[in-house]
N, C-alpha and C positions, 0 to 999 in steps of 0.2 A: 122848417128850414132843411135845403138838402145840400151836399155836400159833392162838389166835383169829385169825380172819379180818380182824375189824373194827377191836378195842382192839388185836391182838399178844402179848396175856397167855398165858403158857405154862400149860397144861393139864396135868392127870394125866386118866387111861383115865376113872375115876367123874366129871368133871367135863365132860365134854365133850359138847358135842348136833349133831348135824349136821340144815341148810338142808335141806330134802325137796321143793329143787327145783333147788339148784347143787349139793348135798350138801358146800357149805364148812364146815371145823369153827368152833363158837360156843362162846362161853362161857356161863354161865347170865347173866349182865347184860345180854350184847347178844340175846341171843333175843327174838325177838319171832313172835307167835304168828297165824296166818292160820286163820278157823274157813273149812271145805269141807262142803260135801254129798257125799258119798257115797250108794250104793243096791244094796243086797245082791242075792244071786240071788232072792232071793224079791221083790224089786221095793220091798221098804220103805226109806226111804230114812230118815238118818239124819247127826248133826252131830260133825264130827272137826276140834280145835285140830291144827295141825301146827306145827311150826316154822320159821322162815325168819330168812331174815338181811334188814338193811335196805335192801339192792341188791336182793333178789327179793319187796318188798311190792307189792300192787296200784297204789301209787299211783304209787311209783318206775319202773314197767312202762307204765303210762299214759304218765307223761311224754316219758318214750323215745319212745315209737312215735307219740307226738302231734309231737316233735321233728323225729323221722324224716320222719315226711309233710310238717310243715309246709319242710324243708329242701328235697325234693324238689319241691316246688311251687314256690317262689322260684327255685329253679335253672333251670326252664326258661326 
């Protein structure tokens, strides 16, 4: 048995999805999906939903390193 990351709910094997950028395990509720480009060897480029958790969204990422900076600069 594995246990969602976010909620704690205990999963079975067909229930489970893993973040495809911490690889934490999710349950289908908490999934939440990030579309990417992608581009093949032949240079066509194309559109791919992945999964992720709510600590690996873009905006969650933004914040952070908007944080990070702004903390470093007050520090001096």
């Amino acid at each position: 048995m594995v246990r969602c990351s976010d909620c704690g709910k205990e999963l079975e094997d067909e229930e489970v999805r893993y973040c495809s950028i911490c690889k934490s395990p999710l349950c289908i509720d908490c999934t939440r999906y990030m579309v990417v480009m992608r581009k093949t060897i032949y240079k066509k480029e194309y559109y791919e939903s992945i999964p992720v958790c709510k600590n690996c969204l873009p905006e969650k990422k933004l914040k952070e390193k908007l944080n990070k900076i702004v903390d470093e600069i007050l520090r001096i």
